[in-house]
N, CA and C of each residue as an Amber inpcrd file, in Angstrom:
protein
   384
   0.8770000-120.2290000-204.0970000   2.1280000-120.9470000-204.1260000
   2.0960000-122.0300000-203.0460000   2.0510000-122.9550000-203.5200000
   2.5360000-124.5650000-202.5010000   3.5170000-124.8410000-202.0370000
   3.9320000-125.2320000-200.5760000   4.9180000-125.5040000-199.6760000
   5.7800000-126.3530000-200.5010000   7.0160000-125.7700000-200.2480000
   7.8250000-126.9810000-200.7640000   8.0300000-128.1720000-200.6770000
   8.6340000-128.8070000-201.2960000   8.3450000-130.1230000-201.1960000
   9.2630000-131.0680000-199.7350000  10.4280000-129.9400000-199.7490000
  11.1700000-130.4310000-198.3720000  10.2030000-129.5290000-196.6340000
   9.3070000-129.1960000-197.0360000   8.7300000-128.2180000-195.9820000
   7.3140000-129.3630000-195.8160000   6.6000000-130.0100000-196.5240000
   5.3460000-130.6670000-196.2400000   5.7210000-131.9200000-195.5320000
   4.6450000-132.5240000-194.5610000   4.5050000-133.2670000-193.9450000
   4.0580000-134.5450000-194.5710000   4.4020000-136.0080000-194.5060000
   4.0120000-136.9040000-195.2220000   4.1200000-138.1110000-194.4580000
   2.8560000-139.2180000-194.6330000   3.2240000-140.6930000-194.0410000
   2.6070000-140.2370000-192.5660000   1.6760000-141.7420000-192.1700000
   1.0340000-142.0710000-191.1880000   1.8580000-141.8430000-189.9830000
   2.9810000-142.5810000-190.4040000   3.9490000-142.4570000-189.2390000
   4.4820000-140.6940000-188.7150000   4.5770000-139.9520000-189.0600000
   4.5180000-139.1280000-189.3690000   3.5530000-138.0920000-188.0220000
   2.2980000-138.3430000-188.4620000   1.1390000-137.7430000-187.8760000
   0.9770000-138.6200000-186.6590000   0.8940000-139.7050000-186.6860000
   0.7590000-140.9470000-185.2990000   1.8930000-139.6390000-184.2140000
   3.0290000-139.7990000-184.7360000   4.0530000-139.4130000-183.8980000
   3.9330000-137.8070000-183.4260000   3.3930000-137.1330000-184.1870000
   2.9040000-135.6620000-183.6290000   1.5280000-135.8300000-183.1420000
   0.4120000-135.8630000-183.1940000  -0.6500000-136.3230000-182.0630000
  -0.1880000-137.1240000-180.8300000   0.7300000-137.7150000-180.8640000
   0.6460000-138.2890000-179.3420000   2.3330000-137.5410000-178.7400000
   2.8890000-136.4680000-179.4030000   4.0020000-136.0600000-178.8240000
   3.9340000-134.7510000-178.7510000   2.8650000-133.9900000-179.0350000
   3.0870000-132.4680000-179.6530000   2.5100000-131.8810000-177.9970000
   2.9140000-130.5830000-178.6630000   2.4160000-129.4910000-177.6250000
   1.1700000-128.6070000-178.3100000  -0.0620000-128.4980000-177.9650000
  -0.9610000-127.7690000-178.3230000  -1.2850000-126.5860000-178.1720000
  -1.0860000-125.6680000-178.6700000  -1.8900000-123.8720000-178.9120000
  -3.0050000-124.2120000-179.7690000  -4.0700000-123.4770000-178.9470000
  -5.4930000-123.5500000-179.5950000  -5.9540000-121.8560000-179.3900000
  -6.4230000-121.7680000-180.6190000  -6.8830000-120.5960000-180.8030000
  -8.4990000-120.2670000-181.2630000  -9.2380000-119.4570000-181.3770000
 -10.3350000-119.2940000-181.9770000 -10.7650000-120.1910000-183.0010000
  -9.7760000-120.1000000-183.7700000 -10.2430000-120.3870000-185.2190000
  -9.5310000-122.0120000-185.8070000  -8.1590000-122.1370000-185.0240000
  -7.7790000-122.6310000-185.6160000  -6.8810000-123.6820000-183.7530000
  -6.2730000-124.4550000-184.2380000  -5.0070000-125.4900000-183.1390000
  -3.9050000-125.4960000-183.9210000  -2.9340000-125.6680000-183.0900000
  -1.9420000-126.0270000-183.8180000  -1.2250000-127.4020000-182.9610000
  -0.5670000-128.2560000-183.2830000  -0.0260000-129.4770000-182.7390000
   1.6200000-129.0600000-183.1200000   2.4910000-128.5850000-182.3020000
   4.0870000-128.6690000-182.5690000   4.7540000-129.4060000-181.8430000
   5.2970000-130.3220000-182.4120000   6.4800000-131.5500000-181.9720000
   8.0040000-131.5960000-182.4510000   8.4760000-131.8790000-181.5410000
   9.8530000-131.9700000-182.1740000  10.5690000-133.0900000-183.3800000
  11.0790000-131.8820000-184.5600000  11.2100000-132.9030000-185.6500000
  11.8840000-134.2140000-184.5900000  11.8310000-135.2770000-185.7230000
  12.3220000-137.2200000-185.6860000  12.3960000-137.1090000-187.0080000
  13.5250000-136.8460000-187.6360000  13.7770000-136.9620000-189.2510000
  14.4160000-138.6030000-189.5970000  13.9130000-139.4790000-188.8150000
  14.0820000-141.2300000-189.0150000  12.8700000-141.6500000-189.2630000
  11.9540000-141.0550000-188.9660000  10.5050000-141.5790000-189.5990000
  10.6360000-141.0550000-190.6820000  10.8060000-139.9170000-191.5900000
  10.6600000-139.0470000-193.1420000  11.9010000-140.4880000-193.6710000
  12.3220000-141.3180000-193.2210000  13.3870000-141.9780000-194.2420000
  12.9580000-142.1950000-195.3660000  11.6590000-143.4160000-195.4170000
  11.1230000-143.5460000-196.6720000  10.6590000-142.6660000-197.4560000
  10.3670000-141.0330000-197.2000000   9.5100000-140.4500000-198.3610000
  11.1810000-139.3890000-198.7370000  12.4680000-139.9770000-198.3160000
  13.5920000-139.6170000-199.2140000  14.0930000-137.5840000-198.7900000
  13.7000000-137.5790000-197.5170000  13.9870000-135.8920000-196.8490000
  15.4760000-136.0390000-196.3460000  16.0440000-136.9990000-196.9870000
  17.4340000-137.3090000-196.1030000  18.2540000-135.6900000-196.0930000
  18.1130000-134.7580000-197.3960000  18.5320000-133.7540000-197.7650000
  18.5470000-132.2920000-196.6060000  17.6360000-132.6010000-195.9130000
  16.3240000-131.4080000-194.9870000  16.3060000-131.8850000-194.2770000
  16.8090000-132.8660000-193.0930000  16.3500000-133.5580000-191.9040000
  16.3500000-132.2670000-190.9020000  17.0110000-130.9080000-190.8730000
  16.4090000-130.4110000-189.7080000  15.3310000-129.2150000-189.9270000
  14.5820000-129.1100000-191.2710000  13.9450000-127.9090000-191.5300000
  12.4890000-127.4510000-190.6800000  12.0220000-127.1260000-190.7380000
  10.4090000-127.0360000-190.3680000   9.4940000-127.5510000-190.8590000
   8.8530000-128.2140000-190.5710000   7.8640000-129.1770000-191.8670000
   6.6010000-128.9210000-191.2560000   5.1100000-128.8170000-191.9820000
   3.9410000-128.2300000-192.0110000   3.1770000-128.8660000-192.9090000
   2.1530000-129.4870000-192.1150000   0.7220000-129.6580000-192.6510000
  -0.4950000-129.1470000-192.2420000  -1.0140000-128.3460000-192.9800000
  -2.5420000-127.9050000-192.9950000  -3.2230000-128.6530000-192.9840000
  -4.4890000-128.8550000-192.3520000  -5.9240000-129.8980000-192.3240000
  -6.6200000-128.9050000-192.2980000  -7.4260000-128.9730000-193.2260000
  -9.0230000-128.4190000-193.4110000  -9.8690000-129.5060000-193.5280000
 -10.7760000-129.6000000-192.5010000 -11.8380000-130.4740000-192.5260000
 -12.8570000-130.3110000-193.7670000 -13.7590000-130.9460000-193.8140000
 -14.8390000-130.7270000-194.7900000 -15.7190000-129.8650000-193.9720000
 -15.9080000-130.6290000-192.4580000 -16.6520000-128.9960000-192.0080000
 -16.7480000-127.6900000-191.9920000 -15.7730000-127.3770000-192.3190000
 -15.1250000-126.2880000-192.1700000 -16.0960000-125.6960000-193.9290000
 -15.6050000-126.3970000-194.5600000 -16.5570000-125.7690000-196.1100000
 -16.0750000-127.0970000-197.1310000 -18.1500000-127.0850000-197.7790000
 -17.6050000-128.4050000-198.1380000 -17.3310000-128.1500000-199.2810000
 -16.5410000-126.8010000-200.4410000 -16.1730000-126.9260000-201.0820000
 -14.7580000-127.2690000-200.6240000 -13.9920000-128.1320000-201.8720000
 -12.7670000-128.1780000-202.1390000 -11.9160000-126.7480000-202.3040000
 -12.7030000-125.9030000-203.4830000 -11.7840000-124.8690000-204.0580000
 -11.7260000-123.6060000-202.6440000 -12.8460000-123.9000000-201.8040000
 -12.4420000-122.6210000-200.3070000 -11.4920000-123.2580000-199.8190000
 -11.3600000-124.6330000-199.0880000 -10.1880000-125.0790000-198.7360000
  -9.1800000-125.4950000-198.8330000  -8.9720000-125.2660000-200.2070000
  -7.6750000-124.9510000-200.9290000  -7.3960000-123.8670000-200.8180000
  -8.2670000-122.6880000-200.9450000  -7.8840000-121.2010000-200.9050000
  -7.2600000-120.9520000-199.6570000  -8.0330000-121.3410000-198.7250000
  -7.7230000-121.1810000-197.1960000  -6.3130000-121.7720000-197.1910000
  -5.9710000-122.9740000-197.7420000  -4.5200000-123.3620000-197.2050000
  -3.3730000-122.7490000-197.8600000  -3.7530000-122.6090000-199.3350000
  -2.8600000-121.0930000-200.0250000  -2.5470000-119.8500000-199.5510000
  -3.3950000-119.9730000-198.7600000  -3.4530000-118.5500000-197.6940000
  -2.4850000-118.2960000-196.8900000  -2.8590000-119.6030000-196.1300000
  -1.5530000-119.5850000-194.6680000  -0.4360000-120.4270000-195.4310000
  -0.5430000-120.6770000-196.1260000   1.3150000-121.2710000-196.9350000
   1.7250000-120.1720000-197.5830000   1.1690000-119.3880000-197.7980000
   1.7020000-118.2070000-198.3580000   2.2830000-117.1630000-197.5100000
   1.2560000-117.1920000-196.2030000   2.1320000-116.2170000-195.4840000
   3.5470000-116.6700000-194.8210000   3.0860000-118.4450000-194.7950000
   4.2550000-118.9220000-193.9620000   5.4140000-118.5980000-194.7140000
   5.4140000-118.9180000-196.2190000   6.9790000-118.8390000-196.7180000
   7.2010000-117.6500000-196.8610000   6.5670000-116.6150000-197.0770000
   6.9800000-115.1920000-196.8050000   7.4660000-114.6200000-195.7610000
   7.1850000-115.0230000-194.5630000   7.6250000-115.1380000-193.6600000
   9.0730000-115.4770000-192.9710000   9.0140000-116.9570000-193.7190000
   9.9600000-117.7130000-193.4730000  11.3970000-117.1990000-194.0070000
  10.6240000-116.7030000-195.3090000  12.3440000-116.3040000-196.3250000
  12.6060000-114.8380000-195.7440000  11.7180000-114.2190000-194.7660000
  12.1470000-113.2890000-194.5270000  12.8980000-113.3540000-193.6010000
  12.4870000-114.0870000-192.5500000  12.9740000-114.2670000-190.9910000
  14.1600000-115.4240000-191.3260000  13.8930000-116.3920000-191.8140000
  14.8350000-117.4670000-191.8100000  15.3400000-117.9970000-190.4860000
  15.2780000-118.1340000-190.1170000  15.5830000-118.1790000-188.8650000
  14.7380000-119.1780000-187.1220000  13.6480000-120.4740000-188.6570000
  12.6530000-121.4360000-187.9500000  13.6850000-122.1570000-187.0640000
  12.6250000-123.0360000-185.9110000  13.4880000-123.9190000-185.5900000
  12.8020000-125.4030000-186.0010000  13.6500000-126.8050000-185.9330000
  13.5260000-127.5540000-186.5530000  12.1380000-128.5730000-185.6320000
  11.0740000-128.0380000-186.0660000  10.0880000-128.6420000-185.2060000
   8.8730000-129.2970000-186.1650000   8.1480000-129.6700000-185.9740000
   6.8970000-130.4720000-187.4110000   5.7970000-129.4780000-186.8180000
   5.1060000-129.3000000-187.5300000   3.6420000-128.2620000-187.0760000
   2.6250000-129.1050000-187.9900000   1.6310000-129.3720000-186.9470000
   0.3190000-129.7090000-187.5440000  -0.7110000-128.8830000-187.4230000
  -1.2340000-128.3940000-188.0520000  -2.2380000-127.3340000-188.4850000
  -3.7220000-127.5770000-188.8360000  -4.9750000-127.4490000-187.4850000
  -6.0820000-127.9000000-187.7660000  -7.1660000-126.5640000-187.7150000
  -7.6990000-126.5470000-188.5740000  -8.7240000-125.4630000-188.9310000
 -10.1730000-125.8850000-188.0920000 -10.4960000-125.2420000-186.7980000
 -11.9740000-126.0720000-186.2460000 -12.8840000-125.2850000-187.3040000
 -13.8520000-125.9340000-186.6770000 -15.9760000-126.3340000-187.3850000
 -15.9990000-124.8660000-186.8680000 -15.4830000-123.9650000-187.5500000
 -16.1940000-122.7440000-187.5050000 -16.4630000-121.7540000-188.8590000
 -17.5160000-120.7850000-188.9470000 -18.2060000-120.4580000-189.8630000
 -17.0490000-119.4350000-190.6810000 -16.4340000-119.5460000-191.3170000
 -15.3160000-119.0170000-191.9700000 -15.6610000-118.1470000-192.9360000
 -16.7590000-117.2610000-192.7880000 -17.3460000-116.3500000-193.6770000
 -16.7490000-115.1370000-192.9850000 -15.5450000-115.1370000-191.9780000
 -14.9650000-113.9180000-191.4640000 -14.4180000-113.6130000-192.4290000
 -13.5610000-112.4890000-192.0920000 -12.6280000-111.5730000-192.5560000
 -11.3590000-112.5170000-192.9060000 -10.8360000-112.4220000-193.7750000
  -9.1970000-113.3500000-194.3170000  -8.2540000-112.7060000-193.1790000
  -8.2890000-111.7560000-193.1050000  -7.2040000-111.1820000-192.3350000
  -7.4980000-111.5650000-190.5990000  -8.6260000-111.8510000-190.1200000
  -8.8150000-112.2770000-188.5290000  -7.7550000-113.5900000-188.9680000
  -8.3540000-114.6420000-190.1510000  -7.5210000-115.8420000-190.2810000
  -6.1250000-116.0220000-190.0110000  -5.2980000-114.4750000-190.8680000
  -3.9980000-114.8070000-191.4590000  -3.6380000-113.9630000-189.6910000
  -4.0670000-113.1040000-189.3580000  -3.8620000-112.4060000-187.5000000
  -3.7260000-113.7190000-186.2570000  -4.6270000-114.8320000-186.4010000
  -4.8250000-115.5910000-185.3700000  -3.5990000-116.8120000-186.0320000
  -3.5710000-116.8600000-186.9860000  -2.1570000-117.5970000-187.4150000
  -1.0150000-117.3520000-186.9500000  -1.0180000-115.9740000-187.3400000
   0.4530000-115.1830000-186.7100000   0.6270000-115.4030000-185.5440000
  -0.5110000-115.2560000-184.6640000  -0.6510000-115.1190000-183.2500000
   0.0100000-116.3780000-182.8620000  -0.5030000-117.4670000-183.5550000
  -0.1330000-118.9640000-182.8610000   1.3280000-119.4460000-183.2750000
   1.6460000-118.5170000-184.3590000   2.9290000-118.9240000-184.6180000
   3.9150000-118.4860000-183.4670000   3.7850000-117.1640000-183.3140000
   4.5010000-116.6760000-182.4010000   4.6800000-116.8430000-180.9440000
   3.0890000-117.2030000-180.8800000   2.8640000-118.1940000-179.4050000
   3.5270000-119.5500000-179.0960000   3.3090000-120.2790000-180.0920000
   4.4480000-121.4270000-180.4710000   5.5590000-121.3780000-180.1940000
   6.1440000-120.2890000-180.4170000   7.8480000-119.9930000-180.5720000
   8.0970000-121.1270000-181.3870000   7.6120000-121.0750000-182.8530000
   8.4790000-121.6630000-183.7310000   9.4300000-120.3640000-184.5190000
   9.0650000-119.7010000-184.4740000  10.1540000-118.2950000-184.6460000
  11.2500000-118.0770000-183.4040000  12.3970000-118.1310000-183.1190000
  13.3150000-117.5370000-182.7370000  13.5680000-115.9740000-182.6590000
């Protein structure tokens, strides 16, 4: 299941503004970049509806695996736990998360993946 459409991240402007404003948790496997939403840059891609939700983009490099269909799997993965999560807890705060998967050999276990996720989420305090 794919992030909704008011939950994904979109536009240069967008990413410019979380790389040079975010706060970084880095973990084993994975970084995360969290900044505080600016719902005046989303004007043009029409989020006027959602300006304070949580919004999330995954990056999987090609290093990481140069198939397409693993790193799609991989991002189905953690979007899946996120909205399960989310509809359970409800309770995000209104921040942008950028989500980078490093150059590591990802022939682990799914569950170290979806564990060190959790970990950074919670480290984050994008949960309340």
């Amino acid at each position: 299941m794919a992030l909704p459409r008011n939950m994904r991240l979109k536009g240069h402007r967008t990413f410019n503004y979380i790389h040079k404003n975010s706060i970084k948790y880095h973990g084993k496997l994975m970084t995360f970049k969290v900044a505080i939403s600016k719902p005046e840059i989303t004007l043009s891609h029409k989020f006027r509806n959602f300006p304070n939700n949580l919004r999330i983009a995954i990056s999987i490099s090609k290093k990481v695996s140069k198939k397409a269909v693993e790193r799609n799997k991989i991002r189905r993965t953690l979007q899946e736990w996120l909205l399960k999560n989310i509809k359970a807890i409800n309770n995000h705060k209104p921040y942008w998360l950028l989500v980078n998967l490093k150059n590591v050999d990802l022939c682990n276990d799914e569950n170290e993946l979806l564990e060190e996720f959790q970990n950074l989420m919670f480290k984050s305090k994008l949960f309340k």
